[in-house]
C-alpha positions as CSV (number, residue, x, y, z in Angstrom):
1,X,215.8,-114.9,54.0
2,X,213.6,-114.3,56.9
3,X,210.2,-116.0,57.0
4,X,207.2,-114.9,59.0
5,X,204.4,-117.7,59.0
6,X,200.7,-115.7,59.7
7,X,198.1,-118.2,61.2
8,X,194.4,-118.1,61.4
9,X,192.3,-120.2,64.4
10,X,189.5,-122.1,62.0
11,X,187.7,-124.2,65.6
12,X,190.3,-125.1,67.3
13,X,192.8,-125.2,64.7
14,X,195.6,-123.0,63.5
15,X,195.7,-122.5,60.0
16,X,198.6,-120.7,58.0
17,X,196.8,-118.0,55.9
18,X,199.8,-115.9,54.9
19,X,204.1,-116.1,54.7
20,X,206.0,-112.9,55.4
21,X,209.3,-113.1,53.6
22,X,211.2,-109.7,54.4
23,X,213.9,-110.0,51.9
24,X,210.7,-110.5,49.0
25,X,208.5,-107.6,50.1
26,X,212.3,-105.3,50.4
27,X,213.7,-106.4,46.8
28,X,213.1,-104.2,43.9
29,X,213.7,-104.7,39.8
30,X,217.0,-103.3,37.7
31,X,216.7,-100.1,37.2
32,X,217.1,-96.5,39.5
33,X,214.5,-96.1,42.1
34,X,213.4,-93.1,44.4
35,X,212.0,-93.6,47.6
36,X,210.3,-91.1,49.5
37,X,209.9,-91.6,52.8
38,X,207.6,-89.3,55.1
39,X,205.6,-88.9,58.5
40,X,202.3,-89.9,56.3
41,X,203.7,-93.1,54.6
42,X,206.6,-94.0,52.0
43,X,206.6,-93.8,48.4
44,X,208.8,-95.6,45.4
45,X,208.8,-94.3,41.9
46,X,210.0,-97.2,39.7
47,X,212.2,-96.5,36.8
48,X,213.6,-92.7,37.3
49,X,215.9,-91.0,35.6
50,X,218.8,-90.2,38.0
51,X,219.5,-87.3,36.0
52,X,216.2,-85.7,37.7
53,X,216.0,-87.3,40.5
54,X,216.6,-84.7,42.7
55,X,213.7,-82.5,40.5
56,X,211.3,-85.8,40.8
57,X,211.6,-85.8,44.4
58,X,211.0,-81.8,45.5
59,X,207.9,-82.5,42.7
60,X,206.8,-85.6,44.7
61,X,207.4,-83.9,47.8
62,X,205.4,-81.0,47.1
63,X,202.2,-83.3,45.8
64,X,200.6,-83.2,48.8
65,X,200.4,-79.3,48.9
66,X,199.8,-79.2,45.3
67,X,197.0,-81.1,45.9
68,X,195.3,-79.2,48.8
69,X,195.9,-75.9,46.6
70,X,193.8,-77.5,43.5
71,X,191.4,-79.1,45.8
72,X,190.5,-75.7,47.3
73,X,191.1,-74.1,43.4
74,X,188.5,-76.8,42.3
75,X,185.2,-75.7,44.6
76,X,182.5,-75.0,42.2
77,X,181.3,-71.5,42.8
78,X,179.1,-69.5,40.5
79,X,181.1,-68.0,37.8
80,X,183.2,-64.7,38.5
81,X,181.9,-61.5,37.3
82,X,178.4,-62.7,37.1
83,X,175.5,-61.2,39.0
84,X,173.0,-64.6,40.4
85,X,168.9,-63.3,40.1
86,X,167.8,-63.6,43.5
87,X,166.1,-67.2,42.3
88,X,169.5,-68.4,41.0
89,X,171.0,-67.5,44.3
90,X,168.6,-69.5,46.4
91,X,168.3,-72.3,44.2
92,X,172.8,-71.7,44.3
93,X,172.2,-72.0,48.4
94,X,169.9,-75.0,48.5
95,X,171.9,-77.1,46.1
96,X,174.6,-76.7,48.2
97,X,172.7,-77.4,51.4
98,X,171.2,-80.4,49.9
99,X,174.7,-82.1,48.3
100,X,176.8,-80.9,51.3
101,X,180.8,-80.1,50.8
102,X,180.2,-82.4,47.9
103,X,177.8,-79.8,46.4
104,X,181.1,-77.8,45.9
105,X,182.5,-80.2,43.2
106,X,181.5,-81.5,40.2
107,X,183.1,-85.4,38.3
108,X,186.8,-84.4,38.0
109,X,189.8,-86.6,38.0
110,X,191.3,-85.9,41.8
111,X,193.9,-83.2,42.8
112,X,196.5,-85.9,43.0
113,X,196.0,-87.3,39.6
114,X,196.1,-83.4,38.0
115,X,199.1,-83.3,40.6
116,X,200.7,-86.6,39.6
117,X,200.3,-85.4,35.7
118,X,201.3,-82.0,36.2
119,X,204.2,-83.7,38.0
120,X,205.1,-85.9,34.9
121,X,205.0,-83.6,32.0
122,X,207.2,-81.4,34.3
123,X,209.2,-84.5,34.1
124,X,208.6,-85.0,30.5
125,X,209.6,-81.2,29.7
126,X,212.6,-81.3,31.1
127,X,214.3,-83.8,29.9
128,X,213.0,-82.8,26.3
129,X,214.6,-79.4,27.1
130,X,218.1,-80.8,27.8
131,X,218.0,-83.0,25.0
132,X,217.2,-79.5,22.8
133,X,219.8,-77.5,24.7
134,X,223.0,-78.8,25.9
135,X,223.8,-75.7,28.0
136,X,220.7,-76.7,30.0
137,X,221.8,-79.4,31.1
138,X,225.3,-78.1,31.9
139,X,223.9,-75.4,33.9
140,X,221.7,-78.1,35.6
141,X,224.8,-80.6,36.0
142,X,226.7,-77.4,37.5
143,X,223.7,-77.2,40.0
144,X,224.1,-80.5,41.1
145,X,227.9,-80.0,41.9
146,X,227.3,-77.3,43.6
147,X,224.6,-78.7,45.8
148,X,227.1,-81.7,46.8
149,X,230.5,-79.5,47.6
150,X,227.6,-77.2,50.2
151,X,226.3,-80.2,51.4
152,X,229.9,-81.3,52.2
153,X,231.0,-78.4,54.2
């Protein structure tokens, strides 16, 4: 295993403050693991069933413009179909003058937690639907044949 010392200068000292160890930060537990890698950063789900994997990663993939679409679906806005009084409009206005873009929002768990959920009981729902129906599953299984022999040629 490769071993990176990190030092620190205390006066006119070096101090080691931190040991790199490649083959530590690279290992990962039993088990089937996903990892995503993309222009923004890289990704590991832990644990996956490699049944789904290829369903887990086009849902991880798409989290990020998941999230943008319930970010923008989340701006508070008066309700629809609702005529404001002029004073409820202008107080409307000032409030969000005042707050800002955060005036826009009220205390919500984040688009990438309601992403990573909706993500997971996707997850959840699909394996319970090929447990319930075998012919799912086959058609599913026929999918991923398919996919390999066109990736092939």
């Amino acid at each position: 295993m490769s071993e990176e010392v990190f030092y620190k200068k205390v006066g006119r000292r070096y101090v080691p403050v931190r040991v790199h160890d490649e083959g530590l930060m690279n290992s990962v537990a039993e088990g089937t693991h996903l990892v995503m890698c993309i222009p923004a950063g890289r990704s590991i789900r832990y644990n996956i069933d490699p049944d789904f994997a290829a369903m887990i990663a086009a849902g991880y993939y798409a989290e990020d413009a998941i999230s943008s679409a319930i970010i923008k679906a989340q701006e508070m806005r008066p309700q629809s179909g609702r005529e404001l009084t002029p004073e409820q409009h202008a107080a409307w206005s000032k409030f969000v003058e005042v707050m800002g873009d955060r005036g826009r929002y009220i205390e919500i768990p984040s688009a990438r937690e309601a992403t990573e959920a909706g993500v997971k009981a996707m997850m959840v729902a699909a394996t319970e639907m090929f447990h319930k129906n075998p012919s799912v599953k086959q058609a599913y299984e026929n999918l991923l044949t398919l996919a390999a022999l066109a990736k092939k040629s």
